[in-house]
C-alpha positions, 0 to 999 in steps of 0.5 A: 377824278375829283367825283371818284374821290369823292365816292370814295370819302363818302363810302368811309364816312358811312362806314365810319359811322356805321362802325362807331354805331356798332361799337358805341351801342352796347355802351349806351345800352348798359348805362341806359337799362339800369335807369330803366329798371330803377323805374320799374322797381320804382313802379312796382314799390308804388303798386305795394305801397299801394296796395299796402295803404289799401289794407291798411285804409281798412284800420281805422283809428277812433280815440276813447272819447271819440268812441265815446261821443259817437255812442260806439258799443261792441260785443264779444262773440260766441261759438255758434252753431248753425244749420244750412237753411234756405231762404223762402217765402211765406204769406199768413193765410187768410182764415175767411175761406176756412170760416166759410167751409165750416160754416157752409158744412155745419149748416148742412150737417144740421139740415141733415140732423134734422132730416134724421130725426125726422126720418126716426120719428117717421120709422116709430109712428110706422112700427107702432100702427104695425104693431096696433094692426096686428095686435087690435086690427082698429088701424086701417091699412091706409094709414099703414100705406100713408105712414110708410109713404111718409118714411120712405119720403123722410128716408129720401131726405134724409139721403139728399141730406147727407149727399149734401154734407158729404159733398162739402166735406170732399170740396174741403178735402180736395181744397186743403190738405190732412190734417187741415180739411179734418181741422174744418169739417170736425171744427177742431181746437187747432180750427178754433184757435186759428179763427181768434188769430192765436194760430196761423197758417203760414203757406211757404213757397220754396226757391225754384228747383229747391225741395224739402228735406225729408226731415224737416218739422219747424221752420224759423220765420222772420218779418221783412225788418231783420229787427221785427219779431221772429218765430218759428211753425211747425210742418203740417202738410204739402199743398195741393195749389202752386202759388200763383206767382211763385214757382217752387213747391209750397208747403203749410206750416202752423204758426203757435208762438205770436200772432200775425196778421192775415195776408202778410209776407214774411222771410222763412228760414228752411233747414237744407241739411242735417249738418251743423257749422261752426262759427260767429254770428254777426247780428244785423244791426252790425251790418254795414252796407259799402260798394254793394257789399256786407261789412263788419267792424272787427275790434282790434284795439282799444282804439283801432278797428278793422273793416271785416267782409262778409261777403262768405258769410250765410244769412240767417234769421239771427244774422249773417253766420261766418266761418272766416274772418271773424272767431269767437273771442272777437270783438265786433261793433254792434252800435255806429259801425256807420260813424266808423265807416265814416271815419274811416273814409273822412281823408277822400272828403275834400278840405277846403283850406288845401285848395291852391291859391 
């Protein structure tokens, strides 16, 4: 009887509980669920606070005098307009083959005067015994015979002569394209002038799968420094020859605005559409390099500036043209952009007097 009572309490305690639990947990849901939900606004104002100094990290504040002491100078932008260009490569032509061509083909095109002007003496010293046999009938007709054996000699000479001259001028031809080929068998001003380094030929290969438009006639080109000289050549023809390493088609411009030196590589700038944008160029010496990307400092103030991408922007050989971002009318910094950058990140350089004891 006692273990049946038993049984019997231990099933209502369990009920018991299992009621209390029932009617209890809503309760402790509700007071629970706010203080869950006040840490997840919590959560979500640091990730905008966050995010928010992450914008704001991108301000950076210089007094005047610091701007002074770090040599700060900036520039106010104009509209510019730029074509779409593709960047190329170019290698200033070495003029020793050209120099050779004409000068193997001169020396066989005096050759071949030479056979003429024989060849013309031979052909008067025939007509003239002619002329003295049938006038006086003193000339023998062996002399006759050997004169003509002696233009017909100079006549076969002459022939192998020009053979010769005609055979150097088709390998320049098949070597270099018109109006380069006429330039070396006719030793043209444009020849001469490109053998005293006034001119160069410049052979440019384009990107792979990248062709030339059709309207196209002047190209800029640009040493490896953006700060070195640029210029710009003007189309002359497609090449026959791929470049060995390069794949792409190569074509020759003509260089007349400063001299470079033989064999050298420069950038090349080709027009890749006939529209014109409008933006901002950003020159090169205010590019600033940071986490694999171009930046600018954009002038807000007179003592706040603003980190600017310019990851859209195109390259030019001026610079890097933008579309967005930064606008004509804006101020951006053209001298210690790095000393800004700097600056700007000097709070992640660990202070020793912050150090724990």
């Amino acid at each position: 009887m006692n273990t049946n009572k038993r049984i019997l309490l231990w099933i209502a305690s369990v009920l018991a509980v299992v009621l209390a639990l029932y009617f209890v947990l809503p309760f402790i849901d509700e007071q629970i669920q706010p203080d869950i939900d006040s840490s997840e606004n919590s959560s979500d104002d640091d990730d905008d606070e966050n995010e928010l100094n992450h914008r704001s990290a991108l301000s950076v504040e210089l007094t005047e005098a610091a701007q002074k002491m770090a040599a700060i100078k900036t520039q106010r932008l104009m509209e510019s307009f730029l074509t779409p260009e593709l960047r190329a490569v170019a290698i200033v032509m070495p003029t020793q083959d050209l120099r050779l061509a004409r000068s193997r083909c001169t020396e066989l095109e005096m050759n071949q005067r030479l056979a003429q002007v024989n060849e013309q003496g031979m052909s008067k010293e025939l007509s003239r015994l002619k002329t003295l046999q049938q006038a006086t009938g003193s000339v023998a007709s062996k002399e006759v015979h050997f004169a003509q054996t002696n233009l017909t000699h100079a006549q076969a000479e002459l022939a192998l002569k020009q053979q010769l001259v005609n055979n150097c001028h088709a390998e320049i031809r098949q070597q270099w394209p018109q109006p380069i080929a006429d330039w070396v068998i006719k030793g043209t001003d444009d020849f001469n002038l490109l053998m005293t380094r006034e001119q160069a030929l410049l052979k440019v290969t384009l990107p792979v799968n990248q062709s030339l438009n059709q309207k196209v006639n002047t190209i800029r080109w640009q040493q490896n420094n953006p700060s070195e000289t640029v210029g710009q050549a003007q189309l002359v023809a497609a090449a026959f020859a791929a470049d060995p390493v390069l794949s792409g088609e190569t074509w020759y411009f003509l260089n007349k605005t400063s001299q470079l030196r033989e064999g050298g590589q420069l950038q090349v700038w080709v027009p890749s559409s006939d529209a014109a944008l409008s933006g901002v160029i950003i020159p090169y010496q205010s590019v600033i390099w940071y986490a694999g990307q171009p930046w600018a400092y954009l002038r807000l103030d007179e003592e706040r500036f603003q980190r600017i991408s310019l990851i859209d922007g195109i390259e030019s050989v001026e610079g890097i043209y933008l579309q967005h971002g930064i606008y004509p009318g804006d101020e951006i910094v053209t001298a210690g952009a790095q000393t800004v950058l700097s600056e700007e990140f000097k709070w992640q350089i660990h202070d020793e007097d912050d150090d724990d004891d």
